[in-house]
N, C-alpha and C positions, 0 to 999 in steps of 0.2 A: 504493500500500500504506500501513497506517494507521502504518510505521515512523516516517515522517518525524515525525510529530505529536509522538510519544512523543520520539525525539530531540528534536525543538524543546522538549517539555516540560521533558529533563532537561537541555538547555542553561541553562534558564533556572532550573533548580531550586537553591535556594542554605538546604542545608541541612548537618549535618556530616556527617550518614551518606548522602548522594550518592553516594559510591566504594563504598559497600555494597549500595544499592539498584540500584547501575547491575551490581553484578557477580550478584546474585541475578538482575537481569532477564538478565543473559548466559546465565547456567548454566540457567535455565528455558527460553529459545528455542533455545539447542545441545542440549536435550533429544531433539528431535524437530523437523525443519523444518517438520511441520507447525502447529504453535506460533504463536500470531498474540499481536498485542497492539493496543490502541488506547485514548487516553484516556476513560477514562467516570468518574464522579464526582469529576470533577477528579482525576483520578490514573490514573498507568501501571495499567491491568490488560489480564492474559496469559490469550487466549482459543483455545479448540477447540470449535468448536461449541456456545458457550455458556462463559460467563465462568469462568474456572478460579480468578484470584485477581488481588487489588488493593492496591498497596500504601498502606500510612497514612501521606500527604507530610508530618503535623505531625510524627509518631513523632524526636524529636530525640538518643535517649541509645541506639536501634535501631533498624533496619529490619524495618516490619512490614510481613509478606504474609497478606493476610486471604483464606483460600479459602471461596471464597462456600458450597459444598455438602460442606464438607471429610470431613461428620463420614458423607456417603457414598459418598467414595473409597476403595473396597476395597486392603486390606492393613493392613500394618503400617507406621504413618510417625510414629516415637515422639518428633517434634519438634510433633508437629500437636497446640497446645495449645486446649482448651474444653469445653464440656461444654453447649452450645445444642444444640437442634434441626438445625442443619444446619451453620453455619459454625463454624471452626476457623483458628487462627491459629498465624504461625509467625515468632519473632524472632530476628535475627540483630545480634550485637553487634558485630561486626567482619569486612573481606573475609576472614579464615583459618575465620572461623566458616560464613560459608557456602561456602566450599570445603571444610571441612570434611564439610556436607552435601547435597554435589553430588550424591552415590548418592541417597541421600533424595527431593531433589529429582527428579531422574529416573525412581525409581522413582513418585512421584505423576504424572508428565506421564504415563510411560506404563498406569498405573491407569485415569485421566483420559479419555485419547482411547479406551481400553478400554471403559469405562462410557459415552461418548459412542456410541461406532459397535456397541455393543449386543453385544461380543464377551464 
């Protein structure tokens, strides 16, 4: 499973907001087991049948998660910041901030795998 990789990545990842990247990447895989991750343009990104989001490893003052297709995951996710064509970004300043939007979170995984499996 592509687990190990991403651990090995964040073992070695030596940045300050580590303990916030590593707890967004929790609260996105406890979403739904079926939740996958594997490193792709040098960095953790959390995949369902196609890439769902990736985080930005310089990002050093937050943790950012770039959802590749954000701006066409159905509902309301009033953290999901951009106004591109398709992708959508979401920063987290501290672990209490993304516990704060765990719901959030959850509700994009399940939007996600929703729009993936054509429900």
């Amino acid at each position: 499973m592509a687990d190990n990789e991403v651990d090995a990545w964040m073992a070695s990842y030596d940045n300050p907001m580590k303990d916030v990247v590593e707890r967004v990447r929790r609260i996105v895989l406890d979403a739904d087991p079926r939740m996958g991750e594997c490193i792709k343009w040098q960095a953790p990104t959390l995949t369902y049948r196609g890439n769902l989001a990736s985080f930005f490893p310089r990002s050093r003052q937050h943790a950012t998660l770039m959802f590749h297709k954000g701006a066409l995951i159905p509902g309301e996710h009033p953290h999901l910041t951009g106004d591109g064509k398709e992708a959508r970004t979401m920063t987290f300043a501290s672990v209490d901030e993304a516990e704060e939007r765990r719901e959030e979170l959850a509700s994009i995984v399940a939007a996600w795998i929703a729009l993936q499996d054509g429900d």
